[in-house]
C-alpha positions as CSV (number, residue, x, y, z in Angstrom):
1,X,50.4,-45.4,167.0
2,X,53.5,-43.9,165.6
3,X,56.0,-42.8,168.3
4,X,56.6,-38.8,168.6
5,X,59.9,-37.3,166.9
6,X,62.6,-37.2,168.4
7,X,64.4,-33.7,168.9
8,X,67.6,-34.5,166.4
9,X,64.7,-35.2,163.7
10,X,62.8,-32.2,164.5
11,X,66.1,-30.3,164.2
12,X,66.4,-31.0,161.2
13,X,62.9,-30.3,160.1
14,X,63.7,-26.4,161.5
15,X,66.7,-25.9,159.4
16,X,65.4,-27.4,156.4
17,X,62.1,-24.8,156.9
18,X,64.3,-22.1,157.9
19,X,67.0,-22.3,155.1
20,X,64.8,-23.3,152.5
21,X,66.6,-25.3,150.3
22,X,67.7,-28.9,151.4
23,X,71.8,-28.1,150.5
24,X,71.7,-25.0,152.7
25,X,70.4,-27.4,155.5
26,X,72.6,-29.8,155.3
27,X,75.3,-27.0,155.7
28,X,73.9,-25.6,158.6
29,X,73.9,-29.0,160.3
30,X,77.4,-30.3,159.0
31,X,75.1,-33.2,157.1
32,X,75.5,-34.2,153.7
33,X,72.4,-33.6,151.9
34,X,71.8,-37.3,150.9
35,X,71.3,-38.0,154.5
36,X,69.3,-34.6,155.4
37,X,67.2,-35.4,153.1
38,X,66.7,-39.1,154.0
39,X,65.9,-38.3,157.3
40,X,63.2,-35.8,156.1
41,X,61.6,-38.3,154.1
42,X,61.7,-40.9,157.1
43,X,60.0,-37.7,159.6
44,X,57.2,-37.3,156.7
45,X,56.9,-41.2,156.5
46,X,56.4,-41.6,160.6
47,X,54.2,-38.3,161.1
48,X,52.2,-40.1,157.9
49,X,52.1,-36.2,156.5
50,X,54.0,-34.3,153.7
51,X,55.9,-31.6,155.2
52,X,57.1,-30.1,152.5
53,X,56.8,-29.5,148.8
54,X,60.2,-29.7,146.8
55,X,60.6,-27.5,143.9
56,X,63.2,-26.4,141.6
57,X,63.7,-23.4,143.6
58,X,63.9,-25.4,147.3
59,X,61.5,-26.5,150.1
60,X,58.2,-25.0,150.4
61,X,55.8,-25.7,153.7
62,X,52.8,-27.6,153.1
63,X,50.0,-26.7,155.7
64,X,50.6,-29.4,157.6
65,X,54.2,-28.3,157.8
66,X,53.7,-24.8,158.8
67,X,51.4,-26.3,161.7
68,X,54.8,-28.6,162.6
69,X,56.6,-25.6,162.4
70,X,54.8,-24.0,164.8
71,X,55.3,-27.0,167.6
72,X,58.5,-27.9,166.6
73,X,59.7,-24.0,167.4
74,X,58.2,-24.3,170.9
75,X,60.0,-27.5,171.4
76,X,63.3,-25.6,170.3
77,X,62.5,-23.3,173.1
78,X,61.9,-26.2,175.4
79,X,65.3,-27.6,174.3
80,X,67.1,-24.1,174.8
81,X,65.6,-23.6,178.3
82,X,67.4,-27.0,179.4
83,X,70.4,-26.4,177.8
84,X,70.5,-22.6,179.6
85,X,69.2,-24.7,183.0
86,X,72.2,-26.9,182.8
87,X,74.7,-24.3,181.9
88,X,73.4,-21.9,184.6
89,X,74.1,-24.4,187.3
90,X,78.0,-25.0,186.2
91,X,80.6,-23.4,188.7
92,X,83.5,-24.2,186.9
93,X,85.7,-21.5,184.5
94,X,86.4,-24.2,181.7
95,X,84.1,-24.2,178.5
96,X,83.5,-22.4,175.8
97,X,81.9,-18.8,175.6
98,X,80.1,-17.7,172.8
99,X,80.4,-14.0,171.5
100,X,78.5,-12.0,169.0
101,X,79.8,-9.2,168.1
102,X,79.6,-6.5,165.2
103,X,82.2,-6.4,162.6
104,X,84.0,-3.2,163.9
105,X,84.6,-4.5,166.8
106,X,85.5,-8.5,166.6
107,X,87.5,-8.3,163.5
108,X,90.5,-6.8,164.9
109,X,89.9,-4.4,168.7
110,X,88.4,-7.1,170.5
111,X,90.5,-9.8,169.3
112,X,93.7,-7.8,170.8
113,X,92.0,-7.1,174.1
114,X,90.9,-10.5,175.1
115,X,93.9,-12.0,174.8
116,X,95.0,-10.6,178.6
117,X,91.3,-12.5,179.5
118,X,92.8,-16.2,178.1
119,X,95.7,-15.3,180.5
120,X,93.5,-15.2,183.1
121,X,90.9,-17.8,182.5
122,X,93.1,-20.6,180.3
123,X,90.8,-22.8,180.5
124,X,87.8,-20.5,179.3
125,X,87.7,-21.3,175.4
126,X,86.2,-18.2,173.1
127,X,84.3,-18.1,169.9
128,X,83.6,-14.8,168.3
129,X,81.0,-15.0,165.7
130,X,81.1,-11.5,163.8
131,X,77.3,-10.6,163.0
132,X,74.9,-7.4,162.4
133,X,71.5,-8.9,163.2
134,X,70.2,-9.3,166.9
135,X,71.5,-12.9,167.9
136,X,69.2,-15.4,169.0
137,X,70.5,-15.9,172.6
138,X,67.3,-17.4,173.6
139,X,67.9,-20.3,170.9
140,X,71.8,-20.2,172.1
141,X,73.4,-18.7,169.0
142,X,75.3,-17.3,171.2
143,X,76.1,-16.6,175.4
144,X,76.8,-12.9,175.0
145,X,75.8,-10.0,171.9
146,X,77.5,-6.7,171.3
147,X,75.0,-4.8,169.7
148,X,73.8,-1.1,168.6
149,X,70.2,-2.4,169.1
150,X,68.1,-2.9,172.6
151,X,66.7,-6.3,172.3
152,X,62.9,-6.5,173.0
153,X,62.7,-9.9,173.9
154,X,61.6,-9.6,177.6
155,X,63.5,-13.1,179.0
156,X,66.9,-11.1,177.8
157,X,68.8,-8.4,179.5
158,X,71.3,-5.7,178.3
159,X,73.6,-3.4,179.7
160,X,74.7,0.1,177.9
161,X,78.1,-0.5,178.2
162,X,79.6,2.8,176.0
163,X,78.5,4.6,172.4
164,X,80.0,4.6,169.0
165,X,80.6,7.8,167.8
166,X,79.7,8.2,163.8
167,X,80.9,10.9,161.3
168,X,81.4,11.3,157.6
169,X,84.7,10.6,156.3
170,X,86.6,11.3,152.6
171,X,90.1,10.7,151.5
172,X,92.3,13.7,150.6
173,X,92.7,12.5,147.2
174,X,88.6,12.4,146.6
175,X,88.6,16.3,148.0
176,X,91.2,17.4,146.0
177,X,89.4,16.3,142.8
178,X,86.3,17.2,143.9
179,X,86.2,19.7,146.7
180,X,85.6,19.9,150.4
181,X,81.6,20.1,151.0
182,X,81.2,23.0,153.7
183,X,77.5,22.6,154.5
184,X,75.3,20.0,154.7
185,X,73.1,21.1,151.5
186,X,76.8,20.9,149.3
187,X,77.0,16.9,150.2
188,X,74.0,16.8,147.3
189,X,76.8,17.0,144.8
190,X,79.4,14.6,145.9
191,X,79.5,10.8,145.3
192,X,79.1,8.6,148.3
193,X,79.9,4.8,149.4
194,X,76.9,3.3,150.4
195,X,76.0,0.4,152.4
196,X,74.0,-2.9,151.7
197,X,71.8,-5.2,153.9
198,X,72.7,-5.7,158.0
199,X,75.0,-2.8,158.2
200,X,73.1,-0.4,156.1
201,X,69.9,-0.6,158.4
202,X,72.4,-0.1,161.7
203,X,73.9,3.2,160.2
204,X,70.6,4.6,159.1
205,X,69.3,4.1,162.9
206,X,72.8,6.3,163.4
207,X,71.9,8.9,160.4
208,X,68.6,8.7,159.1
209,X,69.2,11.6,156.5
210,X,71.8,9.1,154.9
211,X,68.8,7.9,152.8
212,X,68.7,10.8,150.9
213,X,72.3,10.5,149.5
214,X,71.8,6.7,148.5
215,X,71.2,7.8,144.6
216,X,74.5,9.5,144.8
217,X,76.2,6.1,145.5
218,X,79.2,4.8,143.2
219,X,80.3,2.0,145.6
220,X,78.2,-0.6,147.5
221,X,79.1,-3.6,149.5
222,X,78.0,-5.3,152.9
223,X,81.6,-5.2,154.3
224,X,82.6,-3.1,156.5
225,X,86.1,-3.3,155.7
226,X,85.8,-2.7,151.7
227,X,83.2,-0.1,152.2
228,X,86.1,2.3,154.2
229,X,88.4,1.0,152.4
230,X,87.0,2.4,149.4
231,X,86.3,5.8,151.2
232,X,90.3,5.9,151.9
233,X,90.7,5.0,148.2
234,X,88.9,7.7,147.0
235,X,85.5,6.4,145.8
236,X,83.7,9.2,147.5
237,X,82.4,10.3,150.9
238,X,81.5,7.4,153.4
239,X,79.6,7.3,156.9
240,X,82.2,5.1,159.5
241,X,82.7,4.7,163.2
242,X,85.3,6.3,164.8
243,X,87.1,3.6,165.9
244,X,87.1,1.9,162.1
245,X,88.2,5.5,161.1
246,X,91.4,5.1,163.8
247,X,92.7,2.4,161.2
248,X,93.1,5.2,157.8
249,X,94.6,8.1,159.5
250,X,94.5,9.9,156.6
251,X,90.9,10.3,156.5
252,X,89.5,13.8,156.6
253,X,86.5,14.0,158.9
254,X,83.5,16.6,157.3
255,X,81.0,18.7,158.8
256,X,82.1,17.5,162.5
257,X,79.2,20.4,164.2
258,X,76.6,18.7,161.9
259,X,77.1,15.2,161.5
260,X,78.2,14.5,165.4
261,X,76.3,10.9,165.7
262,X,76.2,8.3,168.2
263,X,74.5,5.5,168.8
264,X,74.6,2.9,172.2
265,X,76.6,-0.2,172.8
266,X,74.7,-2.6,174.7
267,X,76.1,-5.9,175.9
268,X,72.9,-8.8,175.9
269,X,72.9,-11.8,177.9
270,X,70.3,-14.5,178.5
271,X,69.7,-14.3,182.9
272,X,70.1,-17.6,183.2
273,X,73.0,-18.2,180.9
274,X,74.8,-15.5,183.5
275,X,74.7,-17.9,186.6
276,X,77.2,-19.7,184.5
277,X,80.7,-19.0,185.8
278,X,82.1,-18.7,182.6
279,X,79.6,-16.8,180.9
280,X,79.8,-14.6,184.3
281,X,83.6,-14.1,183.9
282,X,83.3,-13.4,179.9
283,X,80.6,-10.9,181.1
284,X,81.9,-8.8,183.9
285,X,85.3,-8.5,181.7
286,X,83.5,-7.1,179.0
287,X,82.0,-4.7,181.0
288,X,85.7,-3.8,182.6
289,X,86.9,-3.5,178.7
290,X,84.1,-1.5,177.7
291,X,84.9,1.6,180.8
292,X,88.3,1.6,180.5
293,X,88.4,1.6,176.0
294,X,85.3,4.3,176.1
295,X,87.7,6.9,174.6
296,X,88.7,4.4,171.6
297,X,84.8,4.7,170.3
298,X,84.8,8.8,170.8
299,X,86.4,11.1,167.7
300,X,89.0,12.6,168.8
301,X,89.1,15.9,170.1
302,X,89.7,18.3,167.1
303,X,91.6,21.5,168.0
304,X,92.1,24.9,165.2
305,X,95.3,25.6,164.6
């Protein structure tokens, strides 16, 4: 009787299904894809089953490989609820902490402000990884999300910690070519900068109506950074966060009584992960940051002249 997998092989079996293609593996695991795909063919040769069916266009699941799939997904769970055990039980603020975080806020704000949390915890090493979909936390992506979205997975927990304001923005230059829009039902005529993919589905839980401007679109991108950047250079009329507004002061803010949006900043952690020390100090400073920066993620107060 062959022996069972072990779980480095059946790692590698999930990221070959989940990628799809053996060189986008291999890059996910830090493998070459000689040796990602040797060890594929030597988990086929010792489960005495194809798993997969290699194409031109990548890896497709054979039956049998969609019913591995399905085991080898609850042993990843297994595999994360040991890791999460063994980190839960460490006392000690050394380690790394792992923080997802939305574009707006990692690239540049919460860079700056965590810098006086490495003065106090040295020893505590942090990596940000800048995302717009949920995090797997239970599969230890990463310790701690930032998100815009309440996760439903019932082993997680979240914490409002503050709300991002939202409003439409255009550069001086655009509105002097093209005119300031003074009701809602004049933004029909003017040209917009859209968004693509993750942060296009986060703004249209902010603004809904945004769909109906998406044929007026003359700039697309899934950056946040080009995408109001090209509203401050005069593409056309953008939807941004306040605090990503803070950075072009030049931007003129439109229909503020109509287009007043919000939506909630939660901060997600695994339970168990928090018994962590580190994870628990990483946590409870977040929270600190997020009460005392609240007015950083509000418009500012707009008064007549």
């Amino acid at each position: 009787m062959s022996a069972a997998p072990e779980w480095s092989d059946v790692r590698i079996f999930l990221a070959a299904a989940r990628a799809g293609t053996l060189s986008d593996a291999a890059k996910s695991l830090k493998l070459s894809q000689p040796t990602l795909s040797r060890r594929l063919d030597q988990l086929e040769e010792s489960l005495s089953t194809q798993l997969f069916i290699r194409g031109r266009r990548g890896l497709t699941l054979t039956n049998a490989g969609e019913a591995a799939l399905t085991s080898a997904e609850t042993m990843e769970r297994g595999a994360a609820d040991f890791a999460r055990l063994s980190t839960g039980q460490d006392p000690s603020l050394t380690g790394t902490v792992r923080i997802s975080v939305l574009e707006s806020l990692g690239g540049r704000w919460l860079v700056d402000h965590l810098r006086q949390f490495h003065k106090c915890y040295p020893e505590i090493k942090l990596e940000i990884s800048v995302s717009y979909g949920l995090a797997d936390l239970v599969r230890r992506e990463a310790d701690i999300a930032i998100r815009m979205v309440r996760p439903m997975q019932n082993d997680l927990i979240a914490r409002k910690v503050g709300t991002f304001d939202f409003g439409i923005y255009a550069s001086p230059t655009y509105l002097e070519a093209h005119g300031t829009p003074k009701t809602m039902s004049e933004l029909d005529n003017h040209d917009f900068v859209f968004p693509e993919g993750p942060i296009y589905d986060a703004i249209c839980k902010a603004w809904p109506a945004i769909i109906r401007y998406e044929p007026r679109a003359v700039f697309r991108s899934n950056h946040l950074r080009a995408l109001i950047s090209a509203t401050a250079s005069g593409f056309g009329i953008g939807l941004h966060s306040a605090i990503s507004a803070q950075d072009f002061p030049s931007l003129v803010r439109l229909l503020p009584e109509t287009t007043d949006l919000s939506a909630p900043m939660w901060l997600i952690s695994h339970p168990d992960v928090r018994r962590s020390a580190r994870i628990r100090a990483a946590y409870d400073g977040l929270v600190t940051l997020f009460s005392e920066q609240a007015h950083v993620f509000r418009h500012p107060i707009e008064t007549s002249e």
